[in-house]
Each structure stands twice: as structure tokens, then as C-alpha cells.
N, C-alpha and C positions, 0 to 999 in steps of 0.2 A: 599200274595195278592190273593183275589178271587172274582168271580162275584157273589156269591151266598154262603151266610158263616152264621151261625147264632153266633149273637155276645153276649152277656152276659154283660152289665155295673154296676158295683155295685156304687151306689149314695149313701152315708154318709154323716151324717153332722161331723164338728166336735168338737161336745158337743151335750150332751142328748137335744132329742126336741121333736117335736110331726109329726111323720109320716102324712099325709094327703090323700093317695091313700092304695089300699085292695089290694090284690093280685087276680088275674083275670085283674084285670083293664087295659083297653087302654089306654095310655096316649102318647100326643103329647109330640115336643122335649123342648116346652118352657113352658110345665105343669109342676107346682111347686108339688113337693113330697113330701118336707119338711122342715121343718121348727123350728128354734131354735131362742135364742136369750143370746148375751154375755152380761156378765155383761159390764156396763160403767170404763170407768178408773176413776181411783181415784186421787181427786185433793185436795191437804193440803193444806191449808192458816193459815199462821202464825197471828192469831188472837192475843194472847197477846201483842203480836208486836207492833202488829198496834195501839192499844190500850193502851199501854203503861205500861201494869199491870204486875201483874204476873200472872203467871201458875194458880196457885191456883185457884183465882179470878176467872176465867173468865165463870164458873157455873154459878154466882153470873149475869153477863154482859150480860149473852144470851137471842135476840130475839127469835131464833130458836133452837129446841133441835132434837133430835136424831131421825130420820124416819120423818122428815118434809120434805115437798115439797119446794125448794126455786127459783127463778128465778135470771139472772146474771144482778148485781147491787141491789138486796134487801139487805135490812139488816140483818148479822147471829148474830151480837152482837153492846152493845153500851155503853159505861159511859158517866157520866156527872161531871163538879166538879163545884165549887163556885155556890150553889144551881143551880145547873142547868145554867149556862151563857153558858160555855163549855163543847161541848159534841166529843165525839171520835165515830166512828164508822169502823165496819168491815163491808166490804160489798161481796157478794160473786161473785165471777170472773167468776163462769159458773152454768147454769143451770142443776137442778140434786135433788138429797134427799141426806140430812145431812145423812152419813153415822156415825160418831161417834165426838169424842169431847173430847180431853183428857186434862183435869186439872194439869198433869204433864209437858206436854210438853206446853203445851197452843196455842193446831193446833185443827184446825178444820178440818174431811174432808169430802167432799163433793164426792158420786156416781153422776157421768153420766149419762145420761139416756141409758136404756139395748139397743145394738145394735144389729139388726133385719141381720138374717142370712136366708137365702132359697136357695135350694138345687131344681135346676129341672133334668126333666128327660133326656136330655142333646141328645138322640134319640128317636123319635117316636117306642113305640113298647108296648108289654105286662109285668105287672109286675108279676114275678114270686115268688119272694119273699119276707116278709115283713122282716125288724130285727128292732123288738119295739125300739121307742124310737130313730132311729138311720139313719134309711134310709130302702133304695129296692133296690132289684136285679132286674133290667129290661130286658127283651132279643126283639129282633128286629134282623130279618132279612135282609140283602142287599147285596151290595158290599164294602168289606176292603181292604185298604191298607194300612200297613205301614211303615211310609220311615224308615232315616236314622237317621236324627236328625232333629230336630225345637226350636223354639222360640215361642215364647206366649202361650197362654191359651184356655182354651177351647171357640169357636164362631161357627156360624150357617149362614150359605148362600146360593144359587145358584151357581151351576158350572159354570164355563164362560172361553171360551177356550181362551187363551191372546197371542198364539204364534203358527207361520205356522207351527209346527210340533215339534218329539220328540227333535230335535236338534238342532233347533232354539231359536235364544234370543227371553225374553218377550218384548213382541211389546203389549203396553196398546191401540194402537188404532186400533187394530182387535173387539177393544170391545167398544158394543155402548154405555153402561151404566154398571158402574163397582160399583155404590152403591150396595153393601148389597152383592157381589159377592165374589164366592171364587174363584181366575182366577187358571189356568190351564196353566203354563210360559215356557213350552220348556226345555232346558239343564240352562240355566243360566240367571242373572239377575244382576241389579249395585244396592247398597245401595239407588241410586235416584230412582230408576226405584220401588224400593220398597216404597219410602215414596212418590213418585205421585202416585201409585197404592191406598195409604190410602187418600190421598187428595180426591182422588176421590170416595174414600165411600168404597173403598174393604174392607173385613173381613179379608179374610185368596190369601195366594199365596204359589203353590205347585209348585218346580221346583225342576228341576232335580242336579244340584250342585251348590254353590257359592262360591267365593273366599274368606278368611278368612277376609282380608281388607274390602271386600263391604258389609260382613256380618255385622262391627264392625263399619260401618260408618252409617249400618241401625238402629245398636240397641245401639254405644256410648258409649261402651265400650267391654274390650276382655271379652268371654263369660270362665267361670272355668268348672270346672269338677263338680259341683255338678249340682242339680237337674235343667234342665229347664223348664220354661211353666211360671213363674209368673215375668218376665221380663214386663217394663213400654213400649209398644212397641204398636204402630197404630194399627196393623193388624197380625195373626200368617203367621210365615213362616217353612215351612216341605222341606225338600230336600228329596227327595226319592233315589239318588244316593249316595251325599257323597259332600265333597269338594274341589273345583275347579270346569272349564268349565266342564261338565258331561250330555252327553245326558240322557234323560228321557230313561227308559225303553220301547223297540216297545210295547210291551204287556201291560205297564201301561199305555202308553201315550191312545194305542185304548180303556184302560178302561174309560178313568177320561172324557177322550175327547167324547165318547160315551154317557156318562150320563148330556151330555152341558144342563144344563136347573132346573136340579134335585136340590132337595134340599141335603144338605153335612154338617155333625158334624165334625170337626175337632176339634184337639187338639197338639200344639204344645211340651206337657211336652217331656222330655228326659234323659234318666238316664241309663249313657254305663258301671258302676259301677255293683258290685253285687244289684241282684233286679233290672234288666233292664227296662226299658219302653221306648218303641218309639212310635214316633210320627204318628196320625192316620188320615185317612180319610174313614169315613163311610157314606154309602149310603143308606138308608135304602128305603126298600119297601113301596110305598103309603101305607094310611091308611088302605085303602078297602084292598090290599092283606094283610097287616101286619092283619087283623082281620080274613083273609080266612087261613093263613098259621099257624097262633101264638097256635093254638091247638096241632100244635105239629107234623109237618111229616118225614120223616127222613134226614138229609141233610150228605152231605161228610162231614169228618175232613178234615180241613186242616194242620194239623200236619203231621209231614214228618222227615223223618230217612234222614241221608246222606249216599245215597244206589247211585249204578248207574242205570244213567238215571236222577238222582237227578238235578235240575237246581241252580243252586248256584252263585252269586258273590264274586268275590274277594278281599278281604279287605288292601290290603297289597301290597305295592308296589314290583316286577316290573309292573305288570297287574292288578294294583290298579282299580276299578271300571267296571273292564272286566265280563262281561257276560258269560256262557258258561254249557255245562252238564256234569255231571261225566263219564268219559270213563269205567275207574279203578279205585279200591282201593287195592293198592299194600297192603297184610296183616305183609309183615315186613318192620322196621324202614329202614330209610333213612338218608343217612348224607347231610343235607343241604349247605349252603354258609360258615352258621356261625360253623359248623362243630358239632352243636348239630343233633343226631339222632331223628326223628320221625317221625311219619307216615303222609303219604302224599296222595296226590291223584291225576291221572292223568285228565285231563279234557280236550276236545274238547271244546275250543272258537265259538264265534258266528263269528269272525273274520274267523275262518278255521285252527286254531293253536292248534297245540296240545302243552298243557306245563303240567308239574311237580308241584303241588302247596302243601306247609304244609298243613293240612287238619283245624288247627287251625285259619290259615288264610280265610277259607271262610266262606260265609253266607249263609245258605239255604235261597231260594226263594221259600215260601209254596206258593201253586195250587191250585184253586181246582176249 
């Protein structure tokens, strides 16, 4: 996490289209970059069928042939018998263009119409790079944070503080008007307390942990191990701690709570597998600075060694979700509980404890 990070998004579509912004260019966070379009799906009707014929035939039967336009309930074929008294007809089930027509099978099938795909710039900032045909690399400035894990997708709102502080439950009526907001919840929150926060119009809700039950009573089912962020869900939710009760971090709580009013991209995806992604909340700089700074001046990294001094959380129970800085790194192995050897690290709590931790059990917490 940091107050001042330069971020980098790369925006793809996915299927070739036609980029719509240059490189230099400002672009706000709901300016469309790009743009593609998928094909329609493809829908068979059993024409001869209907019809009564055979395969062969049905060349012979056709109102409509191959790259025609048709509308649902037109005519795509038709016979007649006894000069004409009785007639059969195939009519088509959905609007689209006759994609083909096969005499063997005696199917007809119908394309969809192409469905329209756009890609925005998802943060206010400058585009740096174009890739033909495909998308931009955008960079914007602000404040990042990200948590532990989330739900939903990517959404855009106002910060809205929802809870007396880092270790307090979300209280929705600290907040006057929660449309379009992204509330700011304290340590914890109930599966209700998440779907009245969407009743009321919120976007997104950033808290510090929740219990695997209230998670599963918000989203309906148990979440797996693979990718999250495209979950059927009112509003995203970002834990920045982990789960169970878990206060917010003092340092993130004064970040998120600091910027009450800003505009905030979030994104719930999550992915604790090889190829990690967590969950974010980016703040970017108004326009007028995103145009004063975006030429380029130098900023810290926030990349970080686990050195001492290092601030890190622990992932791992007994001190699951403990706070704390690196004392030491002892440079030989250690035998733990489970009686495997490895290297470990001493740490100073926020609490005032000093403990022994595997070094694979913690988390850096980047600075900057």
C-alpha cells in the first residue's frame, strides 16, 4: 500500500478490435479505449423437419439463402402440396443472417447479431502505450492498496467512510447517501449488512475481515480456489486483512478514510495460486494533477525485500493476521512445531511481542 505509487493498467480486449485513443492521451476512468465485437452464436433449426422433406430438398424450399438478413418469425423455407392448398413453413426462431444451409443434414443455421465488447480506461490517467488492435497501457498516479482477497468485478465510486473506525463493525448509517459509494467498513461486516449496503446503491465495500459463513450468505455459494472478480454479486467486496473478525490496518484505515469523498477504481479479482492477483483500490490524482505530473517525474518504488525493518503480516496461524516489523533474520534453518527445518524470522508485534515466525508464512506490507 502507498499514498503516492505510479500505477500502470494494461486494458485488452479479448479479441482483435480497433483501439480508439493515441498514446499521449488523457483519458478519464469511464473513457472507452476499445472496442471489438464477437461473433453472434449460432442457432440450427431443423428445417427439413419441419417441413417434412428430405435433406436433399430443402435447396429447392428456400425463401432465404446464405448471408441473408432475416428477422424472428420470417420465413427461411416453405413447400406446398395439392397445387398449392397446403403449405409447410420453417420460420426462423431468432434474428441474425443465415449463416449456411446444408442439403445433408437439412439444418439451417442462423448467426446472431455480432456482440459489441468495450473496454474503458478503468483509471483516470495518461496512455502510454498503444498494442494495435488490442488495447493501452494507461499509467495514473495516486494512492494503492491491496487487500487480501475480493469478490466482484471491476466498479468505480466515491469513498464513504461506513464505520467509527479501524475496528469497528460497518454501521451503513454513518453514511448519508451510499448510491454510487464505495463505503470504507471497519474490521467486519454480516452477509446483510452487505446486501443493504447494495440496496442502497453502494458499488464496492472495503473491510478489514469477514467470516467465511457471511461471506457465503453474501455471494450464495462457497467461493473455490480459482479465479475471483466475475462472481453474480450487487456490489465488490476487498478484505484488506483476511478472514474472520480482523481490524483494518491503523495505516490503511487513515489512508481510505483520508481520501472520504475521492473518486476509487476498485476491483475485486483474486487469484492466491501461481500468477497471484489481489484485490485493489486505487485513488488516482484529479485530472489537472494527473496532466501536471503524467510527463513523467520520479516517484519511489514500492517494491520491498524482506530485510529488517521490513513491515509484514502474518499469514498463518498462531498470529494469523498480526501486524508487526522484522527484528531478525536468523541466516540458519530452524526446526519448527512440525519438525521441518527453515528459515524463519524474528519479529516485533504491534502488540509488543516478540515471536519466531517461518519466513514463508509472512506477507510484506509495501511502503511507500
Amino acid at each position: 500500500m502507498t499514498e503516492s505509487a505510479v500505477v500502470v493498467k494494461t486494458r485488452r480486449l479479448p479479441t482483435k478490435g480497433e483501439v480508439l485513443v493515441g498514446a499521449g492521451d488523457i483519458v478519464q476512468a469511464d473513457t472507452v479505449v476499445a472496442r471489438a465485437s464477437l461473433p453472434g452464436n449460432l442457432v440450427t433449426v431443423k428445417a427439413s423437419q419441419h417441413l417434412g422433406i428430405e435433406p436433399s430438398e430443402l435447396p429447392v424450399a428456400l425463401k432465404k439463402k446464405e448471408g441473408d438478413e432475416v428477422e424472428a418469425g420470417e420465413v427461411l423455407a416453405e413447400t406446398s402440396s395439392f397445387f398449392g392448398v397446403f403449405r409447410s413453413q420453417c420460420k426462423a426462431p431468432v434474428s441474425g443472417v443465415v449463416d449456411h444451409v446444408s442439403p445433408l443434414s437439412g439444418y439451417i443455421a442462423i448467426r446472431r447479431p455480432p456482440i459489441p465488447i468495450e473496454v474503458d480506461a478503468y483509471v483516470p490517467g495518461r496512455v502510454t502505450e498503444v498494442i494495435p488492435e488490442e488495447g493501452v497501457a494507461i499509467e495514473t498516479r495516486g494512492a494503492w492498496v491491496q487487500g487480501i482477497f475480493g469478490v466482484g468485478g471491476e466498479r468505480r465510486g466515491a469513498l464513504a467512510t461506513a464505520a467509527d473506525g479501524p475496528d469497528a463493525r460497518m454501521n451503513l448509517s454513518r453514511v448519508n447517501d451510499a448510491k454510487g459509494k464505495v463505503l470504507i467498513a471497519g474490521s467486519t461486516c454480516t452477509g446483510e449488512d452487505l446486501l443493504a449496503a447494495a440496496s442502497a446503491g453502494a458499488v464496492g465495500v472495503v473491510v478489514g475481515g469477514i467470516t467465511d459463513s457471511e461471506l457465503r450468505r453474501f455471494v450464495g455459494y462457497d467461493i473455490g480456489i480459482a479465479i475471483t472478480g466475475h462472481e453474480n454479486v450487487p456490489l465488490t467486496l476487498i478484505l484488506t486483512e483476511g478472514f474472520g473478525v480482523l481490524s483494518m490496518a491503523e495505516r490503511t484505515w487513515r489512508l481510505l478514510s483520508g481520501l472520504e469523498g475521492r473518486q476509487a477504481s476498485i476491483n475485486g479479482a483474486t487469484q492466491i495460486r501461481a500468477g497471484v492477483i489481489r484485490p485493489e483500490i486505487i485513488v488516482a490524482l484529479d485530472q489537472v494533477e494527473v496532466r501536471t505530473c503524467a510527463a513523467g517525474s520520479e516517484e519511489a518504488s514500492v517494491e520491498q525485500e524482506l530485510v529488517i525493518g521490513a513491515r509484514v503480516r502474518v499469514i498463518r496461524e498462531p498470529h494469523f493476521g498480526a501486524l508487526g516489523n522484522v527484528a531478525a533474520l536468523p541466516p540458519e534453518l530452524r526446526r519448527i512445531e512440525t519438525e521441518a527445518q527453515l528459515r524463519v524470522a524474528e519479529l516485533r508485534l504491534d502488540s509488543g511481542e516478540t515471536v519466531t515466525v517461518p519466513r514463508a508464512n509472512l506477507e510484506i506490507i509495501q511502503q511507500a
